[in-house]
N, C-alpha and C positions, 0 to 999 in steps of 0.2 A: 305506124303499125297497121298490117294489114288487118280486116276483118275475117270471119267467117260467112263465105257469102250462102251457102246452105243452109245456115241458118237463119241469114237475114231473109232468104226467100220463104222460109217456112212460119218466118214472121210475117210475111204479109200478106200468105195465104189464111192464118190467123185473124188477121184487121180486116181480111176481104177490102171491098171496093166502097168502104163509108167513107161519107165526104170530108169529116171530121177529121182523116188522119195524111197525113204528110210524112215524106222523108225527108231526113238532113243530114248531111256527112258532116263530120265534127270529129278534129284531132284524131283522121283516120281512123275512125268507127261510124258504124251509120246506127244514126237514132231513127223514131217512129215516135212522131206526137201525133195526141189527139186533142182538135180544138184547140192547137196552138204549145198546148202544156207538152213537157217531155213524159213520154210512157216507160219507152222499154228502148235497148239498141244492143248493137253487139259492137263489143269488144275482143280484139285478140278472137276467141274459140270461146268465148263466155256468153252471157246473155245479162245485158244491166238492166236493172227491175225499179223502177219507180214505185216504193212503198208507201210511203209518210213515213213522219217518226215515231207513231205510233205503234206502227205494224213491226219495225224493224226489227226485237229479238226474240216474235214469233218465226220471223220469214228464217233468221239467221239460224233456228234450230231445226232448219230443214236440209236434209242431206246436201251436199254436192253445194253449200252456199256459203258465202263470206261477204266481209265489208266489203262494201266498192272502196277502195280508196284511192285514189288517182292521183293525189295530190303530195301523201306521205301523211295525212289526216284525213280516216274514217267519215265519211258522208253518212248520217242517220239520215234513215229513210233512201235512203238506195242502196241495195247488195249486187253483187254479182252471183251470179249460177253456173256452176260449171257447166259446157256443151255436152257431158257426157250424162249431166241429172236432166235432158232435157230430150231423151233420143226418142223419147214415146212421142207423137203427139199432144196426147191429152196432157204429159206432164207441161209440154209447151203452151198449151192451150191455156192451161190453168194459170200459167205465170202471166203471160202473153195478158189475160183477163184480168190481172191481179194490177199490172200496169196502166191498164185501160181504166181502169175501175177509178183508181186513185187520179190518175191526171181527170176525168170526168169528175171529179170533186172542187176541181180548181177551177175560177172565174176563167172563161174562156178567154183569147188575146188577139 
């Protein structure tokens, strides 16, 4: 599956140039970790959000979002975002940060 690569570049105009984050393309989607942990990547035309399971049916009652499911079984703690709830920057920014946020919580690797 190809990616959206417009989006993934406006993702890493987002992360800027910190040494903490890295890419890695994965089952034709490109991720973005930080310090090793997965953040945020894009899928298809989507944007995958690294939450916790915490956050996940706060993040899930926000417009334009749904379970990631990859598998055919819901992952708590990571939604997908449609590319079209993400056209503002800031709305990217916010997610983009919301992913950062949470991998920076996890023991670096």
């Amino acid at each position: 599956m190809a990616y959206d690569e417009g989006l993934a570049e406006r993702i890493r105009h987002c992360l800027g140039a910190h040494p903490g984050v890295a890419e890695r393309r994965m089952f034709g989607s490109i991720t973005f970790l930080y310090r090793g942990n997965l953040a945020v990547g894009v899928t298809g035309d989507d944007l995958m959000v690294r939450i916790g399971p915490d956050a996940t049916d706060a993040a899930l009652a926000r417009p334009g979002t749904r379970p990631c499911d990859m598998t055919g079984r819901p992952m708590r703690g990571w939604v997908l975002v449609a590319g079209s709830a993400v056209t503002e920057d800031e709305a990217l920014r916010a997610r983009v940060d919301e992913g950062r946020a949470f991998a920076a919580s996890l023991p670096p690797k």
